[in-house]
mmCIF file of the N, C-alpha and C atoms, coordinates in Angstrom:
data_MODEL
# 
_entry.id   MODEL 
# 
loop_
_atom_site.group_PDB 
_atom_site.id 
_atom_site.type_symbol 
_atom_site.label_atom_id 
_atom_site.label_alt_id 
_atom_site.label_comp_id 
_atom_site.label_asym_id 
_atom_site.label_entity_id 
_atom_site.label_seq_id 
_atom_site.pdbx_PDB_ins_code 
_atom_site.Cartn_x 
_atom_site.Cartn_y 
_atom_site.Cartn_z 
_atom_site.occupancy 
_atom_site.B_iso_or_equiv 
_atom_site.pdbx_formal_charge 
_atom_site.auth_seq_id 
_atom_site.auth_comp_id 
_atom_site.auth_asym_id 
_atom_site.auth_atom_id 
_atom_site.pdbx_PDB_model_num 
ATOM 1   N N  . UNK A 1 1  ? 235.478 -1.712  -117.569 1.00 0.00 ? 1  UNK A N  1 
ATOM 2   C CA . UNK A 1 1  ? 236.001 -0.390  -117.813 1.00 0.00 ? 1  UNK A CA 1 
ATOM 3   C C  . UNK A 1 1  ? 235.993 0.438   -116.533 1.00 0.00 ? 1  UNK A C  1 
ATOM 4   N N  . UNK A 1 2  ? 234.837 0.605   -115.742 1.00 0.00 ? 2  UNK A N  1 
ATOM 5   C CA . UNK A 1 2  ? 235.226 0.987   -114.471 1.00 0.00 ? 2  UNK A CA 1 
ATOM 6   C C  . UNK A 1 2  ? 236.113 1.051   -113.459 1.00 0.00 ? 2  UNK A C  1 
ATOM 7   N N  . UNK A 1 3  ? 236.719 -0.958  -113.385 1.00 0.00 ? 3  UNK A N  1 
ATOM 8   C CA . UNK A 1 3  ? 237.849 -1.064  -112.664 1.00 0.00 ? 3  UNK A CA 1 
ATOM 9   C C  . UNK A 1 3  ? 238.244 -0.385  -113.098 1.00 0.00 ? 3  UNK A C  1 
ATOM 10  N N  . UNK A 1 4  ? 238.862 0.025   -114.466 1.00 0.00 ? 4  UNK A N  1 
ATOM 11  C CA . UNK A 1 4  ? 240.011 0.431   -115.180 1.00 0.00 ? 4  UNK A CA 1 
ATOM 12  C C  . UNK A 1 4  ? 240.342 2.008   -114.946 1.00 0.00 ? 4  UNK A C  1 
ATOM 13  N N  . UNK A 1 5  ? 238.840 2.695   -115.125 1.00 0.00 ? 5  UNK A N  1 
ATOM 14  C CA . UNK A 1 5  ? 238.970 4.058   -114.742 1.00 0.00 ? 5  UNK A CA 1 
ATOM 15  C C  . UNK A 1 5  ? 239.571 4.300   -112.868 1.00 0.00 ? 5  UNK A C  1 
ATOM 16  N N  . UNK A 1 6  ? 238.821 3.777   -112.218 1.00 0.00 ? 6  UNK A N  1 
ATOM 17  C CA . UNK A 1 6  ? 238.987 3.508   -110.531 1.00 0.00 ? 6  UNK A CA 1 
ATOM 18  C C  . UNK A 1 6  ? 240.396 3.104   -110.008 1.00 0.00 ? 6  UNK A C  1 
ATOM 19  N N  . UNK A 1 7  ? 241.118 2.665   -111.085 1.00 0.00 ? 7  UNK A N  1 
ATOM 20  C CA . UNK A 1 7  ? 242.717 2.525   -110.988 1.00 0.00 ? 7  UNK A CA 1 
ATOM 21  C C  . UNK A 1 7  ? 242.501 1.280   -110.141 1.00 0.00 ? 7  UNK A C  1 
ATOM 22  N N  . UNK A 1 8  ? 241.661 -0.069  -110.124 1.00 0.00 ? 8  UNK A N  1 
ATOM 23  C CA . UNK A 1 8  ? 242.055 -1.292  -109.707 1.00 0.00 ? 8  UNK A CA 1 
ATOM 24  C C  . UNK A 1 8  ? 243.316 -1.582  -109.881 1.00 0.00 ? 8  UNK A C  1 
ATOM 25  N N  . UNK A 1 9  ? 243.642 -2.728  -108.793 1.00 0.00 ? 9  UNK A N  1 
ATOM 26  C CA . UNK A 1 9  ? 244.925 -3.118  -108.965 1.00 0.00 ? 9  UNK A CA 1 
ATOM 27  C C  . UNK A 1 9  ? 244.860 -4.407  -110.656 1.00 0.00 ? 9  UNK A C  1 
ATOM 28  N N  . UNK A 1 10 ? 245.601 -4.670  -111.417 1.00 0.00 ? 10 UNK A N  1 
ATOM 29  C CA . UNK A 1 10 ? 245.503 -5.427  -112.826 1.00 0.00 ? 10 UNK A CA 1 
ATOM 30  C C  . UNK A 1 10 ? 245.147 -6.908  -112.254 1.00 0.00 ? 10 UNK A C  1 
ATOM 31  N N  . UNK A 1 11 ? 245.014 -7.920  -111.505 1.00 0.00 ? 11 UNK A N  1 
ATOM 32  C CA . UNK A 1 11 ? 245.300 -8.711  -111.342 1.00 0.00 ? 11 UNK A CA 1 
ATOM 33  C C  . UNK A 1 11 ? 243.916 -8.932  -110.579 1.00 0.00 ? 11 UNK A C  1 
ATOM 34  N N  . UNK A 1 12 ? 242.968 -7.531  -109.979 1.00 0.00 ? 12 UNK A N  1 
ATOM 35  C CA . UNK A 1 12 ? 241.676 -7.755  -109.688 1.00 0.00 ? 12 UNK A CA 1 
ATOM 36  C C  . UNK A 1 12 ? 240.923 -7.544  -111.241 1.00 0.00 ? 12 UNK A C  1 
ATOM 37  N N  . UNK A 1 13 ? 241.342 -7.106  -112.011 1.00 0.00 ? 13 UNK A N  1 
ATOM 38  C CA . UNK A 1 13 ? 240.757 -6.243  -113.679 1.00 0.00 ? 13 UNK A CA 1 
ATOM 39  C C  . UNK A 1 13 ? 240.612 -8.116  -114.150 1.00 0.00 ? 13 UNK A C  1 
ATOM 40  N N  . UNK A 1 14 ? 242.206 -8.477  -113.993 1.00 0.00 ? 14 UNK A N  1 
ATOM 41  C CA . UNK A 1 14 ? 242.253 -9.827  -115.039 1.00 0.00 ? 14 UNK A CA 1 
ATOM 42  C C  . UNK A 1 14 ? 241.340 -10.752 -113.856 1.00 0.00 ? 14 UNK A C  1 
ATOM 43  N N  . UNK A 1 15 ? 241.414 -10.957 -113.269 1.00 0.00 ? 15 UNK A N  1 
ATOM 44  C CA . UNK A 1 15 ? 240.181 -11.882 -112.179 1.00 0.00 ? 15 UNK A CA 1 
ATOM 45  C C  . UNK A 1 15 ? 239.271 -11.520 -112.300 1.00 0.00 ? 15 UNK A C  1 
ATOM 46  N N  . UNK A 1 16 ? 238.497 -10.343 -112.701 1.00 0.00 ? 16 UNK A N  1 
ATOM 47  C CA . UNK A 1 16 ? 237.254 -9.951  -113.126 1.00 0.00 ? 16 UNK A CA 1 
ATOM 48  C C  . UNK A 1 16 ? 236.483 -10.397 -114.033 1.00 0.00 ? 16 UNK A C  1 
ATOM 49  N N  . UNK A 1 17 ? 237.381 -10.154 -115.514 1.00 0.00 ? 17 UNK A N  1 
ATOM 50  C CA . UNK A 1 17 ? 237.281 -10.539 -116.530 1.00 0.00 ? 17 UNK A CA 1 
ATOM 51  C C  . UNK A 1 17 ? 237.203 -11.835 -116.907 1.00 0.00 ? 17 UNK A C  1 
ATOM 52  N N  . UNK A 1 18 ? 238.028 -12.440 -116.062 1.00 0.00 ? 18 UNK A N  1 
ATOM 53  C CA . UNK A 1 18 ? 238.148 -13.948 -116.277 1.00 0.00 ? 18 UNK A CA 1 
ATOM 54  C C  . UNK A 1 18 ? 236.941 -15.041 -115.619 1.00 0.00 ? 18 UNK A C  1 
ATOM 55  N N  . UNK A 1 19 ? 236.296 -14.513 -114.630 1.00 0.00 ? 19 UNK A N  1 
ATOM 56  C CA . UNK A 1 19 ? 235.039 -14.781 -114.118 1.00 0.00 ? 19 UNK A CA 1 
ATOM 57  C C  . UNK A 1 19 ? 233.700 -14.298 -115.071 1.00 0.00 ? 19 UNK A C  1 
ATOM 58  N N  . UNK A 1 20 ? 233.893 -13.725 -115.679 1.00 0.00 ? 20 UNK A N  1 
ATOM 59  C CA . UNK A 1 20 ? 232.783 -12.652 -117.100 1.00 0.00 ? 20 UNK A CA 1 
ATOM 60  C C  . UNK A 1 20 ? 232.896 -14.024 -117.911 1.00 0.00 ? 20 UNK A C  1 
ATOM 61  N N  . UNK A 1 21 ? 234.298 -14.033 -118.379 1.00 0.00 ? 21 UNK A N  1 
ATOM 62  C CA . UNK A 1 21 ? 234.353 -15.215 -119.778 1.00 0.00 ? 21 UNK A CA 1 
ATOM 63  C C  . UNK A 1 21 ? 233.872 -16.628 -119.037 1.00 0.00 ? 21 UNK A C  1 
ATOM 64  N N  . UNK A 1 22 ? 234.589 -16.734 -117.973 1.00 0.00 ? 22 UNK A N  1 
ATOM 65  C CA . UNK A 1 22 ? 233.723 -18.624 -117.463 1.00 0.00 ? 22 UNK A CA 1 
ATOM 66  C C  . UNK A 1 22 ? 232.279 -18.539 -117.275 1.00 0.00 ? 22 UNK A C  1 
ATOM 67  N N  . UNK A 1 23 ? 231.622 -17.421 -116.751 1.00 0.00 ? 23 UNK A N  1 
ATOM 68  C CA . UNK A 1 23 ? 230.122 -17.301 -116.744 1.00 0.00 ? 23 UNK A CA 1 
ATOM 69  C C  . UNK A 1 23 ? 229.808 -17.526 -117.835 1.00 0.00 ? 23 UNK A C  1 
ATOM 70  N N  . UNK A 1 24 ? 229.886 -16.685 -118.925 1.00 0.00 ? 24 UNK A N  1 
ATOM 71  C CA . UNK A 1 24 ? 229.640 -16.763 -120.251 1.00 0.00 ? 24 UNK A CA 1 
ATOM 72  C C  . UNK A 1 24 ? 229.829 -17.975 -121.361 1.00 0.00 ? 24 UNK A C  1 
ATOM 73  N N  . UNK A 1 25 ? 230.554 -18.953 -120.975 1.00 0.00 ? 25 UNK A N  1 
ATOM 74  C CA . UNK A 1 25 ? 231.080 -20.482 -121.477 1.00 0.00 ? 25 UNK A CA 1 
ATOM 75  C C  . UNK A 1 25 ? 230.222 -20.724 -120.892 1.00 0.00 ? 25 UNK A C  1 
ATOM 76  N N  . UNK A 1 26 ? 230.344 -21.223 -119.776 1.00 0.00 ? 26 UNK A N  1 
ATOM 77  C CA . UNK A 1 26 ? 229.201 -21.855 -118.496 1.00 0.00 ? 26 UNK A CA 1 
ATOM 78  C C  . UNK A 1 26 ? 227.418 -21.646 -119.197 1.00 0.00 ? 26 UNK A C  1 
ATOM 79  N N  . UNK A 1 27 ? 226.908 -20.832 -119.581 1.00 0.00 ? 27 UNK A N  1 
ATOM 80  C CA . UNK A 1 27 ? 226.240 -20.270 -119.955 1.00 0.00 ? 27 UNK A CA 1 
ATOM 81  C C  . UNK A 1 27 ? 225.826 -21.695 -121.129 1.00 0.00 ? 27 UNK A C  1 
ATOM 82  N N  . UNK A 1 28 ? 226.578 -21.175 -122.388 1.00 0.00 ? 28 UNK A N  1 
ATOM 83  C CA . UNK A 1 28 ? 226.579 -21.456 -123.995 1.00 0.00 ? 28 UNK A CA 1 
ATOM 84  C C  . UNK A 1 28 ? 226.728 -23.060 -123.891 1.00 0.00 ? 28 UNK A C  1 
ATOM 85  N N  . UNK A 1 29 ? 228.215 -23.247 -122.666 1.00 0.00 ? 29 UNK A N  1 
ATOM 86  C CA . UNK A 1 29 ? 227.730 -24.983 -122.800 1.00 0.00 ? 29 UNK A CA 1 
ATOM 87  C C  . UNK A 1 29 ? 226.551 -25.748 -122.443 1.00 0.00 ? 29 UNK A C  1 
ATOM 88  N N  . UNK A 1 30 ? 226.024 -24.953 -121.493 1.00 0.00 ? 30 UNK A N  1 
ATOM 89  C CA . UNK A 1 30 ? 224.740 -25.455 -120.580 1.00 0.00 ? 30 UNK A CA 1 
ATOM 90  C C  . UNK A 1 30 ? 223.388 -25.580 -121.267 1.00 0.00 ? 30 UNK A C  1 
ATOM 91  N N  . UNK A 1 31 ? 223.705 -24.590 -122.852 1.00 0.00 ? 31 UNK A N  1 
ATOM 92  C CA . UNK A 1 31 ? 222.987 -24.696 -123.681 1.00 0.00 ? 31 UNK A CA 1 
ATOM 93  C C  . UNK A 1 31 ? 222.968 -26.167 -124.501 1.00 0.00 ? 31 UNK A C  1 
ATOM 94  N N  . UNK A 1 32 ? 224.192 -26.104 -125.180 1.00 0.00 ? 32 UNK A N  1 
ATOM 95  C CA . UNK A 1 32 ? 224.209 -27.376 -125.857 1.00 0.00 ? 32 UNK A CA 1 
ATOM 96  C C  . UNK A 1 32 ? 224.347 -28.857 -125.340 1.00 0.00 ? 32 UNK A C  1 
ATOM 97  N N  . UNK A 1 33 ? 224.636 -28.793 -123.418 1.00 0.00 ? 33 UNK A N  1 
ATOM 98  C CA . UNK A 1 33 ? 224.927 -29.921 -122.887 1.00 0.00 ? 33 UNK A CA 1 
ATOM 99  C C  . UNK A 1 33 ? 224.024 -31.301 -123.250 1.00 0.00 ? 33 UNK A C  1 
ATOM 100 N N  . UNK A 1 34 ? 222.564 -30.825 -123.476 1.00 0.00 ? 34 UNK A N  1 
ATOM 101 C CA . UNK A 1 34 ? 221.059 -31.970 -123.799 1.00 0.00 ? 34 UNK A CA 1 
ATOM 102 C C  . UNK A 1 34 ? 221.715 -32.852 -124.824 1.00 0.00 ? 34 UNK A C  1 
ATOM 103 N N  . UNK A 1 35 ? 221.880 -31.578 -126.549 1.00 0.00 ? 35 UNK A N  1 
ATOM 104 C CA . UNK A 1 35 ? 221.998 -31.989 -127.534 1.00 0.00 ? 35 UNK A CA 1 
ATOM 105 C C  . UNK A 1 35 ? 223.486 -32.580 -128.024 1.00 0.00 ? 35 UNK A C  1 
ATOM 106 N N  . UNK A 1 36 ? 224.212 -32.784 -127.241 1.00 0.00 ? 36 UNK A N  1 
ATOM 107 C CA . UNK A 1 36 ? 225.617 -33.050 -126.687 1.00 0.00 ? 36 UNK A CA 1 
ATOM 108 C C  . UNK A 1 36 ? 225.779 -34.559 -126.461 1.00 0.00 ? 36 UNK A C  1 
ATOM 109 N N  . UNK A 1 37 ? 224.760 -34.913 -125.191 1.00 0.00 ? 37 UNK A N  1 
ATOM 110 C CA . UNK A 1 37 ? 224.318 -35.907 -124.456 1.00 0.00 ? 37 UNK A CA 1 
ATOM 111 C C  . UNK A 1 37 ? 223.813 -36.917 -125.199 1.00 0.00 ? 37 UNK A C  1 
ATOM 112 N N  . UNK A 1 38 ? 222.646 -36.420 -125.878 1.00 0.00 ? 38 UNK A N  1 
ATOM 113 C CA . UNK A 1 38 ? 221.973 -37.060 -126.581 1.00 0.00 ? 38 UNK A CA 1 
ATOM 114 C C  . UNK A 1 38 ? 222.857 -37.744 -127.849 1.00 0.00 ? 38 UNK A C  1 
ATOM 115 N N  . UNK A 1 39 ? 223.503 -37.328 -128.501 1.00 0.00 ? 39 UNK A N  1 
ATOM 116 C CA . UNK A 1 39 ? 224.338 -37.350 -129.606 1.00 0.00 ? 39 UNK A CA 1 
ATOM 117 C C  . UNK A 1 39 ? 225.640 -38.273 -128.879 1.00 0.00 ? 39 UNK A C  1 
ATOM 118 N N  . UNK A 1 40 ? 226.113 -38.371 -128.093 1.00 0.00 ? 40 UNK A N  1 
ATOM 119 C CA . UNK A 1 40 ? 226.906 -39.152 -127.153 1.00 0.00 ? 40 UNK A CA 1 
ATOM 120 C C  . UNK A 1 40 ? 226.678 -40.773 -127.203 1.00 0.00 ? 40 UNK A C  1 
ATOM 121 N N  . UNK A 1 41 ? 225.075 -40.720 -126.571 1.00 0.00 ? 41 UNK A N  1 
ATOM 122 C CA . UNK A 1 41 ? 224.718 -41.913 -125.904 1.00 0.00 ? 41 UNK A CA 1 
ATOM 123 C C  . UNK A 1 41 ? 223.523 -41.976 -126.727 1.00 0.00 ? 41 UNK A C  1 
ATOM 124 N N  . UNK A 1 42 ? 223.599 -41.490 -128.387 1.00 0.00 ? 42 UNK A N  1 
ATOM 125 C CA . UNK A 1 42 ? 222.613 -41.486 -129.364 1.00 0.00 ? 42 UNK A CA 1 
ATOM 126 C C  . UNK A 1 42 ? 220.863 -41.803 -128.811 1.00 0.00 ? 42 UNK A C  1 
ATOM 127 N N  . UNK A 1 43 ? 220.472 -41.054 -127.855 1.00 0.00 ? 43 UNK A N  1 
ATOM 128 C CA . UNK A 1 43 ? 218.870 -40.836 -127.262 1.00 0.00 ? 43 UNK A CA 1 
ATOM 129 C C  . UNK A 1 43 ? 218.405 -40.349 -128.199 1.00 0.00 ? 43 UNK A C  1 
ATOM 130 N N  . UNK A 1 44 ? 217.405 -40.194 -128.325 1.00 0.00 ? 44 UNK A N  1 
ATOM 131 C CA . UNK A 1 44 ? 216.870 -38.760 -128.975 1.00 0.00 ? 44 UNK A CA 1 
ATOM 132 C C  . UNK A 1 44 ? 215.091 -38.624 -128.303 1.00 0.00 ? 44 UNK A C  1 
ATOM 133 N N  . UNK A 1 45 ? 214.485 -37.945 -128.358 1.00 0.00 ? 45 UNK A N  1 
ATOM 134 C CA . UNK A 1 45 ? 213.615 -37.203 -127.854 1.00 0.00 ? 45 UNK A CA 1 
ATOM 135 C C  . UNK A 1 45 ? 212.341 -38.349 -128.137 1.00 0.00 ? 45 UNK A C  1 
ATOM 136 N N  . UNK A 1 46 ? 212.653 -38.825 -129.055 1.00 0.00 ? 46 UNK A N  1 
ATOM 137 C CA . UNK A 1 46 ? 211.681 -40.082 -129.081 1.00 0.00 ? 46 UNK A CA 1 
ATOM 138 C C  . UNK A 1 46 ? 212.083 -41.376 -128.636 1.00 0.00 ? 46 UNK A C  1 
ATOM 139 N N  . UNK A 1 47 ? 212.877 -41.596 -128.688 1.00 0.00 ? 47 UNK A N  1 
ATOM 140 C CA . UNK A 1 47 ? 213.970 -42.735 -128.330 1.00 0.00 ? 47 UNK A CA 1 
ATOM 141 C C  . UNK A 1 47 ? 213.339 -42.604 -126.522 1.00 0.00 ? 47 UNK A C  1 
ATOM 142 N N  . UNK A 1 48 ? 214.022 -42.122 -126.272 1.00 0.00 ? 48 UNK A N  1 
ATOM 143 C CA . UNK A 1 48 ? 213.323 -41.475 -124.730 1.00 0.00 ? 48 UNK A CA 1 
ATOM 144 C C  . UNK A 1 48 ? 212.200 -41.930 -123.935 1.00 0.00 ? 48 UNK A C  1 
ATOM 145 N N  . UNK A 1 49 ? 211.127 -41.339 -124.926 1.00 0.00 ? 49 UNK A N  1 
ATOM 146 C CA . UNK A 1 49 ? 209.420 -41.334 -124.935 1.00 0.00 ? 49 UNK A CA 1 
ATOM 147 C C  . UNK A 1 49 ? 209.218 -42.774 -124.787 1.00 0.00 ? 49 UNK A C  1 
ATOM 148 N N  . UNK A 1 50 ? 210.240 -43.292 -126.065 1.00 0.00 ? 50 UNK A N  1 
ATOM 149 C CA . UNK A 1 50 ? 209.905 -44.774 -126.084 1.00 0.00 ? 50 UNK A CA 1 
ATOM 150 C C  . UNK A 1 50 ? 209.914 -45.732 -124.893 1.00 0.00 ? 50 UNK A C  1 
ATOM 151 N N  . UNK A 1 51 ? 211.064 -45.440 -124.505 1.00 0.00 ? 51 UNK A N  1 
ATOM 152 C CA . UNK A 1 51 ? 212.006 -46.034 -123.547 1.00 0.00 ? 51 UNK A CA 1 
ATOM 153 C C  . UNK A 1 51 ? 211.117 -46.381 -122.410 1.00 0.00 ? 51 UNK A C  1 
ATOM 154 N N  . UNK A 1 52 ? 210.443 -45.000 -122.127 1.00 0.00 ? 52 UNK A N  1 
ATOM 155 C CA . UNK A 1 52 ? 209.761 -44.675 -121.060 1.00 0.00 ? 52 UNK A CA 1 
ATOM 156 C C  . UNK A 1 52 ? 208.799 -45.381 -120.661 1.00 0.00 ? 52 UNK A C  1 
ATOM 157 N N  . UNK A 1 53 ? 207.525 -45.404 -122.382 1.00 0.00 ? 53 UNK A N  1 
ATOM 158 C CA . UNK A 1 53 ? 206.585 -46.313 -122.241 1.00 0.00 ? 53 UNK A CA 1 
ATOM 159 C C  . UNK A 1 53 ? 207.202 -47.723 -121.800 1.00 0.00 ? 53 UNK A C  1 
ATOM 160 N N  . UNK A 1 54 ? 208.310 -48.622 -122.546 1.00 0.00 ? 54 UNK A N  1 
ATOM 161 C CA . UNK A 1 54 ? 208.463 -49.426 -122.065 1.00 0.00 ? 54 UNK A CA 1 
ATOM 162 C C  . UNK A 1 54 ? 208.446 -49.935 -120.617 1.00 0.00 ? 54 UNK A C  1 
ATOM 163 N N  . UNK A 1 55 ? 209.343 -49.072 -119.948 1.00 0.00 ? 55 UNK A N  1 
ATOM 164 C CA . UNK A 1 55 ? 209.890 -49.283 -118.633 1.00 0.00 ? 55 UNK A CA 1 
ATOM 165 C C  . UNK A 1 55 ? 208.150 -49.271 -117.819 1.00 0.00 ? 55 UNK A C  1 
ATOM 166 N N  . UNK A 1 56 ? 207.419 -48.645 -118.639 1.00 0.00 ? 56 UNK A N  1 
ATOM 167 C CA . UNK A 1 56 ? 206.141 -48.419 -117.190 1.00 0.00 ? 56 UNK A CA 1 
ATOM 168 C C  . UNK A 1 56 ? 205.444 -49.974 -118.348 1.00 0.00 ? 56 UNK A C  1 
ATOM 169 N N  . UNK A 1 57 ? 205.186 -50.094 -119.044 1.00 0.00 ? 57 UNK A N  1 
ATOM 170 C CA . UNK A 1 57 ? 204.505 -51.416 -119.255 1.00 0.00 ? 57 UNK A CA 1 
ATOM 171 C C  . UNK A 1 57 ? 205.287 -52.460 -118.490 1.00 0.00 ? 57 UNK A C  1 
ATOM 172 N N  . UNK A 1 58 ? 206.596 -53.143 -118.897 1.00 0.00 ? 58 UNK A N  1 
ATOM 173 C CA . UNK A 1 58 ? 207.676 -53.973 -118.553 1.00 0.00 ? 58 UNK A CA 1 
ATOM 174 C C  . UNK A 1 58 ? 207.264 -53.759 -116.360 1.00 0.00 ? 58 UNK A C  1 
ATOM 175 N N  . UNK A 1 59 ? 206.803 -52.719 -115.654 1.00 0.00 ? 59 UNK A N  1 
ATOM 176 C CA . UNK A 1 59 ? 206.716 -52.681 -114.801 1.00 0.00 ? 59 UNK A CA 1 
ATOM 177 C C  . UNK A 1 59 ? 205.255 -52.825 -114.399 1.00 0.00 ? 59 UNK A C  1 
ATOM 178 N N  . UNK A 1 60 ? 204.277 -52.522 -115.243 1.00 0.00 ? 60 UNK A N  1 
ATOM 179 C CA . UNK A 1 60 ? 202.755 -53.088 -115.141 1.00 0.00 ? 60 UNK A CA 1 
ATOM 180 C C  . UNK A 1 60 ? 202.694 -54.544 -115.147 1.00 0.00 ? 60 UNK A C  1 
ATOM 181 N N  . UNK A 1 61 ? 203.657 -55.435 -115.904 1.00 0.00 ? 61 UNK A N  1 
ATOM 182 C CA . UNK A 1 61 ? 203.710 -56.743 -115.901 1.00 0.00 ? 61 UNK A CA 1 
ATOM 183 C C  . UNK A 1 61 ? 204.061 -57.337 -114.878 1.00 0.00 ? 61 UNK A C  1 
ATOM 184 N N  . UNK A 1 62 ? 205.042 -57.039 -114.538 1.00 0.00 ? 62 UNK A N  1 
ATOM 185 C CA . UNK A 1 62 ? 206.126 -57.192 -112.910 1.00 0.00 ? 62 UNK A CA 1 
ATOM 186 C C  . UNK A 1 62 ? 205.108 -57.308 -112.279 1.00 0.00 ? 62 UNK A C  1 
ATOM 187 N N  . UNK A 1 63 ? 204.391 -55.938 -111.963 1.00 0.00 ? 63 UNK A N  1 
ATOM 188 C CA . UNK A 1 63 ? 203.550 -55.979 -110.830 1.00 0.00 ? 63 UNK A CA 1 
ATOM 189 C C  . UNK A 1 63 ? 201.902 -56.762 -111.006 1.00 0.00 ? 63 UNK A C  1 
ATOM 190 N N  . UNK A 1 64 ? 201.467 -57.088 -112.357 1.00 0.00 ? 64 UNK A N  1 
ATOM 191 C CA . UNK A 1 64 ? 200.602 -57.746 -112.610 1.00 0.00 ? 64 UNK A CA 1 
ATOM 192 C C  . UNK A 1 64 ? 199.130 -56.897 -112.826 1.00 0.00 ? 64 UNK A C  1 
ATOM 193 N N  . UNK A 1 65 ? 199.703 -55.955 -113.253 1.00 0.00 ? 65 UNK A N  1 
ATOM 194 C CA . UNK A 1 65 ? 198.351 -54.955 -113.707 1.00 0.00 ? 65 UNK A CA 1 
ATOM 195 C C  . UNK A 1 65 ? 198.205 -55.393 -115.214 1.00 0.00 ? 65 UNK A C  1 
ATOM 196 N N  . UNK A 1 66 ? 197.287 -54.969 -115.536 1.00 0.00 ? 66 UNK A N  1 
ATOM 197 C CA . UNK A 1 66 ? 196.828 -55.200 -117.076 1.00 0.00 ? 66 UNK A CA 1 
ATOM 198 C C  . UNK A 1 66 ? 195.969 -53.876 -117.111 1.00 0.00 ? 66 UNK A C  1 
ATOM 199 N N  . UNK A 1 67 ? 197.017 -52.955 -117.814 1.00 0.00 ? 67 UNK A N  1 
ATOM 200 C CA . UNK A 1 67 ? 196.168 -51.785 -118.158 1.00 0.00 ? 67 UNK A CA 1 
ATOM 201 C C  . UNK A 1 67 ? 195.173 -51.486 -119.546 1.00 0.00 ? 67 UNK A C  1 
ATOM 202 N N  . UNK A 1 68 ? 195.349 -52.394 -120.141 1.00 0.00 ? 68 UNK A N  1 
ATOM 203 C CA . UNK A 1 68 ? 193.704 -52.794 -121.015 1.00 0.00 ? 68 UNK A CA 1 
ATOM 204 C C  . UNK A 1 68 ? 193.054 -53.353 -120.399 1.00 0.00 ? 68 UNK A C  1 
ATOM 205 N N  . UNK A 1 69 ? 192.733 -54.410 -119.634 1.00 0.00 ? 69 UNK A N  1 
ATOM 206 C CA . UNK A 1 69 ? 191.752 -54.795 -118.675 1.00 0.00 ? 69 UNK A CA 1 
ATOM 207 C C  . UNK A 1 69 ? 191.027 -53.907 -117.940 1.00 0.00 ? 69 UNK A C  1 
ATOM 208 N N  . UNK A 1 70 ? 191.564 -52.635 -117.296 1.00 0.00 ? 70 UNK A N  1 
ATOM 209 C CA . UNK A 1 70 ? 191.147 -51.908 -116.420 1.00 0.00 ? 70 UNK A CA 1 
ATOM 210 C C  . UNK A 1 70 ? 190.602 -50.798 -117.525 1.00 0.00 ? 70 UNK A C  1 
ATOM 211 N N  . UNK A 1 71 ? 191.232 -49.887 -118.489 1.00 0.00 ? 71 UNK A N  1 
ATOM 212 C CA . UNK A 1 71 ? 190.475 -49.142 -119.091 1.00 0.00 ? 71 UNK A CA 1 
ATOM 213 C C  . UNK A 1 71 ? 189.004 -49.494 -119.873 1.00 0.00 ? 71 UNK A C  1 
ATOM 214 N N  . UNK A 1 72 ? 189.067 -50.855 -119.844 1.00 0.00 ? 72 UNK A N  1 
ATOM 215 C CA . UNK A 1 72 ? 188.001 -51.842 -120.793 1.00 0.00 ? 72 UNK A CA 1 
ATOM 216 C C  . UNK A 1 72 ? 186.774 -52.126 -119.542 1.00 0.00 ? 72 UNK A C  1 
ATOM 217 N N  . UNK A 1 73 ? 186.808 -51.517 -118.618 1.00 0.00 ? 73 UNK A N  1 
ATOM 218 C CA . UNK A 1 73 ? 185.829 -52.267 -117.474 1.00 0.00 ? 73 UNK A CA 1 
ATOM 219 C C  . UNK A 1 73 ? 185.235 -50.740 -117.528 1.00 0.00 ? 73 UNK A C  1 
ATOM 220 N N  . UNK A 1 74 ? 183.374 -51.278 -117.577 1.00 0.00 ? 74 UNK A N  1 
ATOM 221 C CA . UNK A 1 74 ? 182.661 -50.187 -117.234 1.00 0.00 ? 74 UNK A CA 1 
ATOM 222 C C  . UNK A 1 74 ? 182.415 -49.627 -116.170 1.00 0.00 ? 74 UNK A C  1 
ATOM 223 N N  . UNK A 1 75 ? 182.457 -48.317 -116.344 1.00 0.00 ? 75 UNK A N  1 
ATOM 224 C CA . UNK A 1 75 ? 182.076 -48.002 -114.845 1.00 0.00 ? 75 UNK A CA 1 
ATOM 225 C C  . UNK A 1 75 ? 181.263 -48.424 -113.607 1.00 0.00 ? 75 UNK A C  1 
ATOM 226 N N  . UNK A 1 76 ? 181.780 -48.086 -112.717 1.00 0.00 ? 76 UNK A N  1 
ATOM 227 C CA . UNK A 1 76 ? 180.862 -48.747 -111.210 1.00 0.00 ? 76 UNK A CA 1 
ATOM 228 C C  . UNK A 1 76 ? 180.257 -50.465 -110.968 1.00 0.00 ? 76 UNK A C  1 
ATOM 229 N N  . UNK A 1 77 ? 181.150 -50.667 -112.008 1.00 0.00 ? 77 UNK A N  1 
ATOM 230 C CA . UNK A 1 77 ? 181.128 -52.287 -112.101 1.00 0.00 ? 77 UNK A CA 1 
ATOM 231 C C  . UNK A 1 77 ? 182.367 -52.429 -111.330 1.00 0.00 ? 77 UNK A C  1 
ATOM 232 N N  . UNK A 1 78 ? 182.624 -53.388 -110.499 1.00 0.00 ? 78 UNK A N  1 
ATOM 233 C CA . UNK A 1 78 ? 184.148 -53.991 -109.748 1.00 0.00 ? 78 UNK A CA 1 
ATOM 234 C C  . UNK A 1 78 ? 183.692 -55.173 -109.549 1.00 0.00 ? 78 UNK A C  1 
# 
């Protein structure tokens, strides 16, 4: 409304405005982009978690750790 009172030229008013509405999309999609994603490439928040544990066990093996072995050893014993 300012431009408008200030007698901008229309074409800085509509470039104004039109930067207001893409912020504002930009905004609302950035909201739903996760639950979007997820629903896409069907993840979900546990699916995820899961995934995760796997990848670090599947990589404790690789590398030849045994992380029950090590939580199972008493202290100051090696």
């Amino acid at each position: 409304m300012d431009m408008m009172t200030q007698d901008d030229s229309a074409s800085g008013i509509s470039d104004k405005i039109k930067d207001m509405l893409y912020a504002k999309s930009a905004d609302k999609i950035g909201a739903h982009k996760d639950a979007v994603a997820a629903s896409l490439f069907g993840a979900t928040p546990e699916e995820e978690e899961q995934l995760q544990k796997d990848v670090e066990g599947y990589s404790d093996t690789i590398a030849g750790i045994d992380r029950g072995e090590v939580e199972s050893e008493p202290e100051g014993e090696e």
